[in-house]
C-alpha positions as CSV (number, residue, x, y, z in Angstrom):
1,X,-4.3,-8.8,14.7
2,X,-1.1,-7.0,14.2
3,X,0.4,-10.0,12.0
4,X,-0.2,-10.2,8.3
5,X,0.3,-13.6,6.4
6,X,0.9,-17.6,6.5
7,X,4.2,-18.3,5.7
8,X,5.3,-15.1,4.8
9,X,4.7,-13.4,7.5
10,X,4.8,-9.9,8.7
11,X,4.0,-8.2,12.5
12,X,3.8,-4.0,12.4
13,X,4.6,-2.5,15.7
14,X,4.8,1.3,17.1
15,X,2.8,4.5,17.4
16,X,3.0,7.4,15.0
17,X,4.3,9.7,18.3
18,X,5.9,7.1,19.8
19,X,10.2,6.4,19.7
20,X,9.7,3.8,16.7
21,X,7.7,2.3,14.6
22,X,8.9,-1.4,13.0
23,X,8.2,-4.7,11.2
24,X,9.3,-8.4,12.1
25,X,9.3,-10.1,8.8
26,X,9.2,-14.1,9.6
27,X,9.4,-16.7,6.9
28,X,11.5,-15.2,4.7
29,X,14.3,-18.6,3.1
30,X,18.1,-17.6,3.6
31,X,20.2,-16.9,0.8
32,X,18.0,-13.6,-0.5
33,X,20.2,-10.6,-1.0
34,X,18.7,-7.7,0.7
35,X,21.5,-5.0,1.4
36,X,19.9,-1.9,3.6
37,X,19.7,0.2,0.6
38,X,17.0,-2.1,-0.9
39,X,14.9,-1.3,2.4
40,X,15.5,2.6,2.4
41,X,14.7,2.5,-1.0
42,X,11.3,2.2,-0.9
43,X,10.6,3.8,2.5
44,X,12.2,6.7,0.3
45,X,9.2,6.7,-2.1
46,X,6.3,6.8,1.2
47,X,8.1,9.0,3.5
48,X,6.3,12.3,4.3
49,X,8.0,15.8,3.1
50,X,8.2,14.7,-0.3
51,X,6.8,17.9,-1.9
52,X,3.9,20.5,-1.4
53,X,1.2,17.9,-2.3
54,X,2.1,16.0,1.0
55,X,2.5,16.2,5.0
56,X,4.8,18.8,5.7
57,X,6.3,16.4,8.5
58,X,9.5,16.0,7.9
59,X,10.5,12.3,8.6
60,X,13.8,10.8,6.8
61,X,12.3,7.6,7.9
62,X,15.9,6.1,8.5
63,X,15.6,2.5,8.3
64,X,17.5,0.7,11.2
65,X,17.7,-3.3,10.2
66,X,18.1,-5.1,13.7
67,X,18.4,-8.6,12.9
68,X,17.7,-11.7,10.0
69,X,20.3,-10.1,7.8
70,X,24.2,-10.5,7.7
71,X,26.5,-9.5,5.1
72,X,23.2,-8.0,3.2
73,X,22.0,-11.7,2.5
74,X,18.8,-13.3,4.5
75,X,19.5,-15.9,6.9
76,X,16.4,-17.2,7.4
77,X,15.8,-16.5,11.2
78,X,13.2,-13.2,11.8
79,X,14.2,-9.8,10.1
80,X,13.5,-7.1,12.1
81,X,13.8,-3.5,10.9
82,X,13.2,-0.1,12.9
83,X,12.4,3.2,12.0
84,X,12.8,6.0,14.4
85,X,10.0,8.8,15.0
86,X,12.2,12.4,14.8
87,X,9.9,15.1,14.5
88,X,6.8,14.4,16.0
89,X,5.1,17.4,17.7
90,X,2.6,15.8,20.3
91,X,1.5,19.3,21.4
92,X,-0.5,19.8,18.1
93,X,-2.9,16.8,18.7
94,X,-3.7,17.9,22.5
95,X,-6.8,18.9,22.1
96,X,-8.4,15.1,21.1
97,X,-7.7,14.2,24.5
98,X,-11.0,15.2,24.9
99,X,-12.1,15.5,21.1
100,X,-13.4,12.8,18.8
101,X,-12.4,13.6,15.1
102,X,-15.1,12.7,12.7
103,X,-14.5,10.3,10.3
104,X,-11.6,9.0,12.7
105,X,-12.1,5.8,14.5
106,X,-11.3,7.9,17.9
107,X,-14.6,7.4,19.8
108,X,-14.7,3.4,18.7
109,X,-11.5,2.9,19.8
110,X,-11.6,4.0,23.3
111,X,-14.8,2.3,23.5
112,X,-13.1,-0.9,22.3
113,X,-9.6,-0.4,24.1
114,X,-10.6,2.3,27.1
115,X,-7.7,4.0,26.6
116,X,-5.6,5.3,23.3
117,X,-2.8,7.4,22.1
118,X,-4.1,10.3,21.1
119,X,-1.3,11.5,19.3
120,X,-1.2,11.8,15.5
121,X,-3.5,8.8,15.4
122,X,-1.6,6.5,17.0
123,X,-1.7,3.0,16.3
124,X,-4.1,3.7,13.6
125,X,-1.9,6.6,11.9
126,X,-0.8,6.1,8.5
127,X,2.5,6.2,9.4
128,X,1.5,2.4,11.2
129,X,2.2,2.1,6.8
130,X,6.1,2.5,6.5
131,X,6.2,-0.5,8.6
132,X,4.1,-2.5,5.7
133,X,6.6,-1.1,2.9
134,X,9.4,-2.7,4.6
135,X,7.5,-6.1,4.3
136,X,6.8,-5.4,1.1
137,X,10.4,-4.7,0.3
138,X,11.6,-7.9,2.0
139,X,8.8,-9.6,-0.4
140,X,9.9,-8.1,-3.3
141,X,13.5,-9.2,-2.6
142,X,12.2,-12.8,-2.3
143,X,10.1,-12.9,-5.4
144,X,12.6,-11.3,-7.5
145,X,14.7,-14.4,-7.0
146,X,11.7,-17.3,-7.0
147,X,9.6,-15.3,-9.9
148,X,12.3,-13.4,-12.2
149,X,9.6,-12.2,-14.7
150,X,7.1,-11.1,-12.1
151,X,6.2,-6.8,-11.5
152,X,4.2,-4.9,-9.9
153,X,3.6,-1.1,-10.4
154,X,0.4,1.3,-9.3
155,X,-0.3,4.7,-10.0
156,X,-2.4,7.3,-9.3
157,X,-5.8,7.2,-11.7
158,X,-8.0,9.3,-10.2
159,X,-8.1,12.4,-7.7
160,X,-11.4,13.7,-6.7
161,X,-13.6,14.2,-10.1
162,X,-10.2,14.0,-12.2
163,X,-9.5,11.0,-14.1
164,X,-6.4,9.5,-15.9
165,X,-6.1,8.4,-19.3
166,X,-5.4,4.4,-19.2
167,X,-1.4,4.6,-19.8
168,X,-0.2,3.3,-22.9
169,X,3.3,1.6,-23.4
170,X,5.4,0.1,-20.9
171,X,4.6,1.2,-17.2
172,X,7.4,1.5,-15.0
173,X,7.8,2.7,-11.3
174,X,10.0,4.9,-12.5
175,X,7.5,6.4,-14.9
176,X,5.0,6.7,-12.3
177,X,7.4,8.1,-9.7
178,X,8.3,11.2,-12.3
179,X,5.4,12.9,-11.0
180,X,4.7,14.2,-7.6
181,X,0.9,12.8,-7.6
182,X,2.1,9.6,-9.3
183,X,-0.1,9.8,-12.1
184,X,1.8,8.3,-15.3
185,X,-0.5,10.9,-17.8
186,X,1.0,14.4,-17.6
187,X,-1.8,16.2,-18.3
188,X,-4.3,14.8,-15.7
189,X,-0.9,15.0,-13.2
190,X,-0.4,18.5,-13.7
191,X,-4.7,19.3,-12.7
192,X,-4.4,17.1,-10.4
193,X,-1.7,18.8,-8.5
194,X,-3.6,21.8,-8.2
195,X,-6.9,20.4,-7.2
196,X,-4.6,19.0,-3.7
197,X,-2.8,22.6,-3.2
198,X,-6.6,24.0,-3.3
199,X,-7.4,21.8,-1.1
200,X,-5.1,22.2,1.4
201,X,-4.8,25.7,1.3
202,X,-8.5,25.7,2.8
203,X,-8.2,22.7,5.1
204,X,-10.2,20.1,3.0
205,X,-8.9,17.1,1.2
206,X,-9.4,14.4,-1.3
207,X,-10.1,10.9,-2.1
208,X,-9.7,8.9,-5.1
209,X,-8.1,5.7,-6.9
210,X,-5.3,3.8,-7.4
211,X,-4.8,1.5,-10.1
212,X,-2.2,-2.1,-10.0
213,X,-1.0,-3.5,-12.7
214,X,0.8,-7.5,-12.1
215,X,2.4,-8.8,-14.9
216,X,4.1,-12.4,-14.7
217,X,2.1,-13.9,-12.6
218,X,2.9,-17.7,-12.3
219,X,-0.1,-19.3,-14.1
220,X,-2.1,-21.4,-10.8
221,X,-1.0,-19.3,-8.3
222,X,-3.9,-18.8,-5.9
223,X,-6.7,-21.6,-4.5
224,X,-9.7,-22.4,-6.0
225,X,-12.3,-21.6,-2.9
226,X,-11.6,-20.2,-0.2
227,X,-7.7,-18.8,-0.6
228,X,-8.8,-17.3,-3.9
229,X,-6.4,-14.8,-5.6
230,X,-9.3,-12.4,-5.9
231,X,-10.3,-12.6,-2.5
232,X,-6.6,-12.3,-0.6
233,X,-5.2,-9.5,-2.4
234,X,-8.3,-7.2,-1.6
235,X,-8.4,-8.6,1.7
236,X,-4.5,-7.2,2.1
237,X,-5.4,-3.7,0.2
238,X,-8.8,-3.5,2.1
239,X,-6.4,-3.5,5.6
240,X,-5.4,-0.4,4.4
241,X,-6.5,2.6,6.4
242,X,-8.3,4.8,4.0
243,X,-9.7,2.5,1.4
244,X,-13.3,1.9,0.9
245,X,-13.0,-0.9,-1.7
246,X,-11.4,-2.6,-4.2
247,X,-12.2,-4.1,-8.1
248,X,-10.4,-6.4,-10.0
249,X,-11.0,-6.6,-13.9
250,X,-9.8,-4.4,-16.7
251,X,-10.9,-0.8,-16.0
252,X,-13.9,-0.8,-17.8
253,X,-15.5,-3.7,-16.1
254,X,-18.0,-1.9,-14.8
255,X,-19.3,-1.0,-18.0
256,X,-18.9,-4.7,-19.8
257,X,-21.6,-5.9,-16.8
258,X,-23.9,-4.4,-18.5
259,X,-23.4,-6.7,-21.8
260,X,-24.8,-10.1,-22.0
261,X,-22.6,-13.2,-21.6
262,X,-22.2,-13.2,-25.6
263,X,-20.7,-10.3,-25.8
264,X,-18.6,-10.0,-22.0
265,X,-17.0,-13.3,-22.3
266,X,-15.5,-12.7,-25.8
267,X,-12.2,-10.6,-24.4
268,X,-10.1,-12.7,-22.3
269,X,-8.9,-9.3,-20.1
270,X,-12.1,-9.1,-18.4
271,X,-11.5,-11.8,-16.2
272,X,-8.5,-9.7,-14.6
273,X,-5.6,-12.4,-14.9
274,X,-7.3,-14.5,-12.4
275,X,-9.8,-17.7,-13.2
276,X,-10.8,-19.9,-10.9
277,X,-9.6,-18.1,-8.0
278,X,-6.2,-18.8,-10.1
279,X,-3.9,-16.1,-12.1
280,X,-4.4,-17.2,-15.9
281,X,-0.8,-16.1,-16.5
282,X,-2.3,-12.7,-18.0
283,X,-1.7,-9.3,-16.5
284,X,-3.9,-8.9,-13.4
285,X,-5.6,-5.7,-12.9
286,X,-6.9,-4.0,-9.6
287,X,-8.6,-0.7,-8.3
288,X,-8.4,0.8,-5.1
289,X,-10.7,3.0,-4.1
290,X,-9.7,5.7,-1.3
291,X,-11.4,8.1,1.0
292,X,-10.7,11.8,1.1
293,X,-9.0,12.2,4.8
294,X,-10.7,12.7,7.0
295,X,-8.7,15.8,9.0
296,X,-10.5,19.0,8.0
297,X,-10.6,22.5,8.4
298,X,-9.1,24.1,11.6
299,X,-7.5,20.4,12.5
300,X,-5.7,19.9,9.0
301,X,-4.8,23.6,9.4
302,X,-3.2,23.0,13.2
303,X,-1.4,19.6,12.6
304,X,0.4,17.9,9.7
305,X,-1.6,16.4,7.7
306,X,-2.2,14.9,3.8
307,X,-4.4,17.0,2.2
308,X,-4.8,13.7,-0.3
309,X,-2.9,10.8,0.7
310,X,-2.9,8.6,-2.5
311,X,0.5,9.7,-3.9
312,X,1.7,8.5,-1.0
313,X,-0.1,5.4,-0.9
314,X,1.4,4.1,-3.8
315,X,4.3,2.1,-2.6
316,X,1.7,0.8,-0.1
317,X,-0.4,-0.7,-2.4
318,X,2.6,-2.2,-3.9
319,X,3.7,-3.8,-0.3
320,X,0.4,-5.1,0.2
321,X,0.3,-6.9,-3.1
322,X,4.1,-8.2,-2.5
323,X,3.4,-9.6,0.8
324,X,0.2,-11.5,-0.7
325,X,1.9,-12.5,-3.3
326,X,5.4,-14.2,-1.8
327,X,3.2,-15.9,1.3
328,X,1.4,-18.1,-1.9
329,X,4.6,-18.6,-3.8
330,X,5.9,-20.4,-0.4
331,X,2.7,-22.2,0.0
332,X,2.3,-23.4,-3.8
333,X,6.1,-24.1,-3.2
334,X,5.5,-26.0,0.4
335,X,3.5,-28.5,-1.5
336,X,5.1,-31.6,-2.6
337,X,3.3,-32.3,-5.9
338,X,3.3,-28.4,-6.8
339,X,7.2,-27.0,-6.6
């Protein structure tokens, strides 16, 4: 299944070695501005290279828009983007011809497939992840003409056993993006930081969280069984490489199971912005839980490698969400008795 989506749909192609990687966005109404900028924008905040805490692959992760776009409006037909692969260095990874990485899905892959591209990961690299930014950048172009009021911003909460203070006052990308972890409370950034260089230096890595924020949700958007809002965007942020699980609620949900109904039900925000299956209108809130990389030691030393890839993984999370989200806007909106 390399095709995400109903309506809105988007198909990922390409290898992390190979001469491109690339999306097909289908689905997609005419008229939505989307100049190339828009596109390189956001590839811009994933790309690899972008300070000491990341890969030290250097990738400008060009965007090359091949078709579904003229005079930087939509047209309706298939948008197809490329981005070409310029310094890849297979050599490094020569050694898992023959070598199953732990924690990589090497061993049940050839099993599955009998045969696999070795080479920085391959299909399963997450690079495969540029490819979903430029789906969700499509998305986002869409929705910010259909749903004027609607955002969606993550950050960075957690890094290993460091934890973010809950930010307080409006939460911007930009504010999020002044940081190279991502992490919108200065203090925790700045530890944070340093815990990944540590890391790195010795070949090991880490895991943590990232939390999403959507405001502006249109109030019913969702089903009630089985295409609930709760269950389709962790389905899209579970397809995520690394992650290991998602929560939706206020941060502290956790801790508010432990209250009887008298007492949970009497704040509103624990529900998350979703009843029903169906955002209540109020801000939705969402955890993503990742693993620490699984390259280590002599490996992460050899080749190019995250030491902690949720910086990174920001703008991903974001894509995921977008795409989700635009697929039930056209289906809400495909519906006679609900535009």
């Amino acid at each position: 299944m390399n095709t995400f989506g109903t309506l809105f749909r988007l198909t990922t192609f390409g290898e992390s070695h190979g001469p491109a990687l690339g999306a097909v966005i289908d689905g997609c109404p005419a008229g939505v501005p989307l100049p190339s900028s828009v596109l390189q924008a956001a590839l811009d905040r994933r790309r690899p290279g972008q300070s000491s805490l990341t890969t030290a692959r250097r990738e400008a992760d060009t965007v090359e828009v091949l078709s579904g776009v003229f005079e930087d409006v939509t047209l309706g037909t298939p948008i197809a983007a490329i981005v070409r692969n310029t310094d890849a260095r297979s050599a490094d990874y020569d050694s898992l011809k023959v070598r199953d990485r732990p924690g990589h899905a090497d061993a049940v892959w050839r099993d599955r497939f009998k045969h696999r591209d070795h080479r920085g990961g391959g299909r399963t690299s997450g690079r495969e992840t540029l490819c979903r930014v430029i789906g969700g950048a499509v998305a986002e172009a869409f929705l910010a003409r259909e749903v004027t009021e609607l955002s969606t911003v993550a950050w960075v909460s957690q890094v290993g056993a460091l934890r973010a203070r809950f930010p307080e006052g409006p939460l911007t990308r930009a504010r999020v993006d002044a940081h190279p972890t991502r992490c919108p409370d200065p203090e925790a950034a700045d530890a944070m930081a340093q815990q990944i260089l540590s890391a790195r230096d010795v070949g090991d890595s880490l895991g943590g969280t990232i939390d999403l924020r959507i405001d502006g949700l249109p109030r019913g958007l969702g089903e009630p069984i089985f295409g609930k809002l709760k269950a389709l965007i962790p389905q899209a942020l579970g397809s995520i490489g690394a992650v290991t699980g998602v929560l939706w609620g206020p941060p502290d949900v956790l801790e508010r199971l432990e209250k009887p109904g008298s007492v949970f039900h009497t704040a509103r925000d624990v529900y998350g912005g979703i009843q029903g299956g169906m955002a209540s209108g109020e801000p939705a809130h969402f955890r993503v839980f990742f693993k620490p990389p699984a390259t280590l030691a002599d490996l992460a030393k050899a080749g190019r490698h995250d030491p902690c890839i949720l910086p990174r993984a920001v703008p991903v999370v974001e894509a995921m969400v977008s795409l989700v989200l635009a697929d039930l806007v056209l289906q809400m909106r495909a519906r006679p008795h609900e535009r």
